[in-house]
C-alpha positions as CSV (number, residue, x, y, z in Angstrom):
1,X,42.8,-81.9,26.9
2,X,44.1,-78.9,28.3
3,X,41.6,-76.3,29.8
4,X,41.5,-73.5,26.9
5,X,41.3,-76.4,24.2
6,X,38.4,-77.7,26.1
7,X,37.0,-74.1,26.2
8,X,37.4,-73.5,22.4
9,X,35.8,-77.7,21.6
10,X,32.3,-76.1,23.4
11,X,32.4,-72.7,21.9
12,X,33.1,-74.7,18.5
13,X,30.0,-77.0,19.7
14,X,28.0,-74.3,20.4
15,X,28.6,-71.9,17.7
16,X,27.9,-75.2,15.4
17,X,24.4,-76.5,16.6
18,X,23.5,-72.5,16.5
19,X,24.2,-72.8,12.9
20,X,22.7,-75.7,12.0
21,X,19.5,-74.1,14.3
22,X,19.4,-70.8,12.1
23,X,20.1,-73.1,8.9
24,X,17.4,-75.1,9.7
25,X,14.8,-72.5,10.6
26,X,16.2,-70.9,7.2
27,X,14.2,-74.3,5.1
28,X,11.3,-74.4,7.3
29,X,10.2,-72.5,3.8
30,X,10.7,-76.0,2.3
31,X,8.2,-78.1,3.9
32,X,5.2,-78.1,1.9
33,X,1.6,-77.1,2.8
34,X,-0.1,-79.4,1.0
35,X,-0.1,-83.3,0.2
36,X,-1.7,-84.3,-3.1
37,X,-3.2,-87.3,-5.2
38,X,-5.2,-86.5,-9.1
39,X,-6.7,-88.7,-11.1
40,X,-5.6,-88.2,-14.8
41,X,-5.9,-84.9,-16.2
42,X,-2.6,-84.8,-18.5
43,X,-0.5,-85.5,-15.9
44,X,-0.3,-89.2,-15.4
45,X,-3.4,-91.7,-14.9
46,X,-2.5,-90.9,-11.5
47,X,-0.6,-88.8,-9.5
48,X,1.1,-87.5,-5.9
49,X,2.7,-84.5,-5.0
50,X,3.1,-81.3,-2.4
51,X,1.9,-77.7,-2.8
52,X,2.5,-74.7,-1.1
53,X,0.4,-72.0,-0.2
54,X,1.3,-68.3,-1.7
55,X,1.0,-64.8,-1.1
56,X,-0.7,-63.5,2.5
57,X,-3.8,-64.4,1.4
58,X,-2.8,-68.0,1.1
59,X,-5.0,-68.5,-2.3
60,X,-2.0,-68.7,-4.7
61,X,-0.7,-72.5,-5.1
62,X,2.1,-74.2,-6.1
63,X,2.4,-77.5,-7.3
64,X,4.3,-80.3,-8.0
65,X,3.6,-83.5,-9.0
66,X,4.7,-86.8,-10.2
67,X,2.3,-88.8,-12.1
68,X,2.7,-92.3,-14.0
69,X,0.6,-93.4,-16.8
70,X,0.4,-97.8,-17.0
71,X,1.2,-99.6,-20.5
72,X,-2.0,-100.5,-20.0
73,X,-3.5,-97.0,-20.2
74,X,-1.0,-95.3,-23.2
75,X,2.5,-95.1,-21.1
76,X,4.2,-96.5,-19.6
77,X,5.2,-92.8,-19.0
78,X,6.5,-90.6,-16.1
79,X,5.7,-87.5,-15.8
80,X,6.9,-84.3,-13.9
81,X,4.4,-81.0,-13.2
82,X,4.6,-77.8,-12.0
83,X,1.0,-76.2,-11.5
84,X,0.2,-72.7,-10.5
85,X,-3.4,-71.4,-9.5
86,X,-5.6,-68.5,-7.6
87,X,-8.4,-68.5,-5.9
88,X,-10.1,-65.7,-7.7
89,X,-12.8,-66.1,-5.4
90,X,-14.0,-67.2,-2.1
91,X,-17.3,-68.6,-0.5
92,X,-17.4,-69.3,3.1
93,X,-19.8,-72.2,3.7
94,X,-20.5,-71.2,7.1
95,X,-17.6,-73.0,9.9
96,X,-17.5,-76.0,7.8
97,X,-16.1,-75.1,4.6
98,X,-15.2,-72.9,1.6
99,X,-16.0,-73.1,-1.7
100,X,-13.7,-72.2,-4.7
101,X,-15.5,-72.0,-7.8
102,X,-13.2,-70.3,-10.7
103,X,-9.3,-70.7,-9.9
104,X,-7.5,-70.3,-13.5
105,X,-3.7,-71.3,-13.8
106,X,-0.6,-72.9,-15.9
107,X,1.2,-75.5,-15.6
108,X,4.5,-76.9,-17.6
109,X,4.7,-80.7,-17.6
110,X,7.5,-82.9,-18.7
111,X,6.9,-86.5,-19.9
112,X,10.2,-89.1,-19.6
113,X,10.2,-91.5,-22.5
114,X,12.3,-93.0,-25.1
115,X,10.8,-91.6,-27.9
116,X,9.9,-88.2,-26.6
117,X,12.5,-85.3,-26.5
118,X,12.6,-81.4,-25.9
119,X,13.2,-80.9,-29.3
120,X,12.6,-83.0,-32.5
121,X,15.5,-84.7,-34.1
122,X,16.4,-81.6,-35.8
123,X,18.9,-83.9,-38.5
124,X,15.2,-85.5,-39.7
125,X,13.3,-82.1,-39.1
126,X,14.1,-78.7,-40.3
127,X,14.2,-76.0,-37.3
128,X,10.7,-74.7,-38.8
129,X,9.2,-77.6,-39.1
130,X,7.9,-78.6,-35.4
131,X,8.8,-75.4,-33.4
132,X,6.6,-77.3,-30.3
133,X,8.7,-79.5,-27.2
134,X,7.6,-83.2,-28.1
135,X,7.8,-83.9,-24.2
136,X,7.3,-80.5,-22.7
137,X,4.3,-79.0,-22.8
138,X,2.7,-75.7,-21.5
139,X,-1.0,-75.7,-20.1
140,X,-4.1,-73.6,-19.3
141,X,-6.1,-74.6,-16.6
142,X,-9.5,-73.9,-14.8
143,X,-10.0,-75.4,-11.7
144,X,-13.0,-75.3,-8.4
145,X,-12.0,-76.4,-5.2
146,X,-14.2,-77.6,-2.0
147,X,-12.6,-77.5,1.0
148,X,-13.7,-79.1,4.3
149,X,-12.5,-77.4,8.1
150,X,-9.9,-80.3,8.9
151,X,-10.6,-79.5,12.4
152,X,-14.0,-80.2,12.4
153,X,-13.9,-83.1,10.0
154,X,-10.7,-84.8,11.7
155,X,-10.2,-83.3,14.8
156,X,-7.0,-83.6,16.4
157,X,-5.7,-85.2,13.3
158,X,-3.0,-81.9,12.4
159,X,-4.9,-81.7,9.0
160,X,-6.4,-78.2,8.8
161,X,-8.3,-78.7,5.5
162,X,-9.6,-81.4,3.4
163,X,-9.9,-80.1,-0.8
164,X,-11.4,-82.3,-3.5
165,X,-11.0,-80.2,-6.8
166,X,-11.7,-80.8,-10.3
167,X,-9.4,-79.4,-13.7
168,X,-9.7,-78.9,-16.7
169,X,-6.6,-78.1,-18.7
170,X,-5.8,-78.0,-22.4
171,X,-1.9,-77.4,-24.0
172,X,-0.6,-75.3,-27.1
173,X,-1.1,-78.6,-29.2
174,X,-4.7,-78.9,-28.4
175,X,-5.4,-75.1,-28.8
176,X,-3.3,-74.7,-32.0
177,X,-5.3,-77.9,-33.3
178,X,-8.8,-76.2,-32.5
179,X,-7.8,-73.2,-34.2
180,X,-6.8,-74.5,-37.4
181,X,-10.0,-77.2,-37.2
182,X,-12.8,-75.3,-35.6
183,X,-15.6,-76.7,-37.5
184,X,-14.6,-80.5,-36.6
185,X,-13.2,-80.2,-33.4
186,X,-15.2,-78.3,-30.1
187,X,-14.1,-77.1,-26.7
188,X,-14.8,-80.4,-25.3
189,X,-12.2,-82.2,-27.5
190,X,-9.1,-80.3,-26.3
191,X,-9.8,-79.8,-22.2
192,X,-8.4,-83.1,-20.2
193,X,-10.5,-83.7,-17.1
194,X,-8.7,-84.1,-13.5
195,X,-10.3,-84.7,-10.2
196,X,-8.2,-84.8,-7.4
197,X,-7.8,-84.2,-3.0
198,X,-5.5,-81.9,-1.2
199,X,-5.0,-82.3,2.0
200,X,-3.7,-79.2,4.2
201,X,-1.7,-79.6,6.8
């Protein structure tokens, strides 16, 4: 290799690793905030997934999730989420904690099975008969979040926050049910329970 050949092989090299450097620091946005594990509450008997932290104020979230439900518990199913939330409101529990009492939020969710679809089989329905997803399936949510300082409860650890959080959602199937049936069915029969823990890194 000839001197200018060698020249234009580390210009090449460098002008490469300084794109892959930018490209990288252009993802960073990918890596989540959160890590996450629920307990039922329509999204699979259980459940992991990441979150991210929105706006400055860092009380928007984003999640999503992947939860199975067992033959043994009504699946076997796989389900997909996306959850958004605020904190509406904030209590500081002095340097150890915070305490979230009313976040409200949506979420879609997407259960894989055999027998569910996006839309019913329209050559056994008519269009206007079910106008609902059979396997999607838009929620409301209410949520309250207690969050421990990850620095005082695992110090050293890289977790900045501990969350435990409880949810209740209901869908459009519940809510259309309780309209059409108020005076046999109550609030309590259309809101799933969730409790799950976020950790923040």
């Amino acid at each position: 290799m000839n001197g200018f050949n060698f020249k234009i092989t580390c210009l090449s090299l460098l002008l490469m690793a300084g794109t892959m450097k930018a490209a990288a620091q252009h993802l960073k946005f990918l890596i989540p905030d959160n890590a996450i594990v629920q307990f039922a509450g329509s999204i699979g008997y259980f459940s992991v997934g990441a979150g991210y932290d929105l706006f400055k104020n860092k009380r928007g979230i984003l999640d999503f999730n992947y939860g199975y439900v067992p033959a043994s518990k009504g699946g076997e199913l796989n389900i997909v989420t996306a959850k958004f939330a605020y904190k509406a409101y904030e209590i500081k529990l002095k340097d150890w904690g915070k305490l979230y009492p009313f976040n409200p939020g949506f979420f879609l969710s997407y259960t894989f099975h055999p027998e569910l679809s996006y839309r019913f089989n329209r050559n056994r329905y008519s269009s206007d008969y079910y106008r609902w997803s059979e396997a999607l399936r838009p929620h409301l949510s209410i949520a309250s979040e207690i969050e421990f300082n990850g620095e005082k409860l695992m110090k050293g650890s890289g977790i900045k926050a501990v969350s435990l959080y409880t949810e209740f959602n209901t869908n459009d199937y519940y809510l259309i049910n309780y309209i059409q049936n108020t005076s046999s069915l109550t609030l309590a029969d259309i809101f799933q329970l969730g409790i799950g823990l976020r950790l923040k890194f």
